[in-house]
C-alpha positions in Angstrom: 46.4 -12.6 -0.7 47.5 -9.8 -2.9 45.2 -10.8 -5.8 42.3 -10.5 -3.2 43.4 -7.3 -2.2 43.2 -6.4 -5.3 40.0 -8.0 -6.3 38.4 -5.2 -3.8 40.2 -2.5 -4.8 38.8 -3.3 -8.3 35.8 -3.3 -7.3 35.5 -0.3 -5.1 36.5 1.5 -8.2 33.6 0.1 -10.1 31.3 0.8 -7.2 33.0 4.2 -7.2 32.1 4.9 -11.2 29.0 3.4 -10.7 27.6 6.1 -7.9 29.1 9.3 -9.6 27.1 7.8 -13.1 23.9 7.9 -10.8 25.1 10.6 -9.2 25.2 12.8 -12.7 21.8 11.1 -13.5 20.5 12.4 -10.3 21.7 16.3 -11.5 20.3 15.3 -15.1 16.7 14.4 -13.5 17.1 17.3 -11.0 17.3 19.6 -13.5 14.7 18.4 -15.8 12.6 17.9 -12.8 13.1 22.1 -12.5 12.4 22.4 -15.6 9.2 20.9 -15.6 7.9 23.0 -12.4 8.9 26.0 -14.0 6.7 24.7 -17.1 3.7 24.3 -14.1 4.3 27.5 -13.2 4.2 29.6 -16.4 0.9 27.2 -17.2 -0.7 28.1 -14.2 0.4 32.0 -15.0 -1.0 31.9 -18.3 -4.4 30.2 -17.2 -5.0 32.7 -14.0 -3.7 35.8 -16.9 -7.2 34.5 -19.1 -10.0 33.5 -16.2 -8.8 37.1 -14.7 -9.2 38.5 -18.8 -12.4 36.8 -18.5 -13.5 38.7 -15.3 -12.2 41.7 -16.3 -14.4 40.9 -19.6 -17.3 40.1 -17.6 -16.7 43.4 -15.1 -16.5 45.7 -18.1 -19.9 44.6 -19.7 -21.9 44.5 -16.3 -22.6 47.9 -16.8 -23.5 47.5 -20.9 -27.6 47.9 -21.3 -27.4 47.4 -25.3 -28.2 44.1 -27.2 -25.6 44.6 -29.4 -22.8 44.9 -26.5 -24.4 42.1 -24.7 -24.2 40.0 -28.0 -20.3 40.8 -28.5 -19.6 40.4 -24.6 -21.2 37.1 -25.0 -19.1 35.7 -28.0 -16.0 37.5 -26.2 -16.7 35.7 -22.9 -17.3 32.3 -25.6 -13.8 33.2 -26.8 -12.2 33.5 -23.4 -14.0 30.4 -21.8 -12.5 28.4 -24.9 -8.6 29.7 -23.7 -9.5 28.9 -20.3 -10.2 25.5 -20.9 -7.0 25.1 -23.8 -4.9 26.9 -20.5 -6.5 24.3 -18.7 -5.8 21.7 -20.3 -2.1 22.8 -20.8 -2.1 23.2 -17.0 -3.4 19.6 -16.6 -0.7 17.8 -18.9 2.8 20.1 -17.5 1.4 18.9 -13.9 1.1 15.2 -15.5 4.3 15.5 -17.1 5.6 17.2 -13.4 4.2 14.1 -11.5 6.2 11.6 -14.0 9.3 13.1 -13.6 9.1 13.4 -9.8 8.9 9.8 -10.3 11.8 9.3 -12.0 13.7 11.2 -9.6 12.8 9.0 -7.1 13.8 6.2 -8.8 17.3 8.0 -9.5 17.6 8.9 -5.8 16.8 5.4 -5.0 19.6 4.7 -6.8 22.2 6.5 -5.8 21.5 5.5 -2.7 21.4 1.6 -3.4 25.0 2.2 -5.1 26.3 4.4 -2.1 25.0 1.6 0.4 27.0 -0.7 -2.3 30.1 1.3 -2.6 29.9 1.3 1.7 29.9 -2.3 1.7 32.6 -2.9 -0.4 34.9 -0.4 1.3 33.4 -2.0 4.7 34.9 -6.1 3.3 37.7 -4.5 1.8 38.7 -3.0 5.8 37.2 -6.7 7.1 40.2 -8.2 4.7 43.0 -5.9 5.9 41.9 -6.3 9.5 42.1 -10.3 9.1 45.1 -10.0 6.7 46.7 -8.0 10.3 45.4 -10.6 12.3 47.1 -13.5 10.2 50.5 -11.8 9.9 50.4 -10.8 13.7 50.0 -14.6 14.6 52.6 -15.4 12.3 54.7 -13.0 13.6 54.0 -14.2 17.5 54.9 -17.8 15.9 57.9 -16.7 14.2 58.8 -15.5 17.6 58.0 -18.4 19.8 59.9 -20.8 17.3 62.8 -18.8 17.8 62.9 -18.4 21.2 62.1 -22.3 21.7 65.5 -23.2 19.0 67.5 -20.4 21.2 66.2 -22.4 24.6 66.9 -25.8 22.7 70.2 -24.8 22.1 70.7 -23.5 25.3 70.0 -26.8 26.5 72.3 -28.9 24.1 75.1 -26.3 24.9 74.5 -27.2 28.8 74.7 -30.7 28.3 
């Protein structure tokens, strides 16, 4: 019965290592998952900073009656709409990037909780042993008991006769 006992307390430890691995993974993807909004977030700055260039751009030539300004304000605004869409674009692929990882750390959630729920059931068997382990040495015990009283009664009765 020992060696079972131990068998459990073997592997709760393994179950234990196991969940504080995916545990740290879950940090690691956590943080890279932060990472990678913060990435979103200075893409989406840097694309609103050029479309709001660009409409300063436009704003500041409304008011421009000469060819020549028109002419420049048009190659500017050519310029800006090509950052736009490179912004754009950049946007795009750090909120692909951003989707992927949220995926990945929802796998590693997934997993920690699948190795929690496994850790739980191995400490759960490991109580089901000890209770039944108990139960086994109570009815010895209670047997133990009854055989002695019965060998005190039967010598009783030998003594008597």
């Amino acid at each position: 019965m020992a060696t079972a006992a131990l068998d459990w307390t073997l592997l709760i430890g393994v179950r234990e290592r196991r969940r504080d691995t995916v545990r740290e993974a879950l940090q690691r993807e956590l943080h890279e998952t932060a990472g990678r909004e913060q990435r979103v977030r200075q893409a989406q700055d840097a694309w609103q900073a050029q479309v709001a260039a660009r409409e300063a751009h436009a704003q500041a030539t409304r008011q421009s009656t000469s060819v020549a300004a028109l002419a420049q304000a048009g190659a500017w605004h050519g310029a800006l709409d090509r950052r736009i869409a490179e912004h754009a674009q950049q946007l795009a692929q750090a909120r692909e990037q951003l989707r992927r990882q949220q995926q990945v750390l929802a796998q590693a959630r997934q997993a920690l909780l699948k190795s929690e729920a496994e850790l739980d059931q191995a400490r759960e068997q490991q109580r089901q042993q000890r209770r039944a382990q108990r139960r086994v040495a109570e009815l010895r015990s209670e047997d133990a008991l009854e055989e002695t009283g019965v060998q005190g009664w039967d010598a009783r009765q030998r003594e008597m006769a």
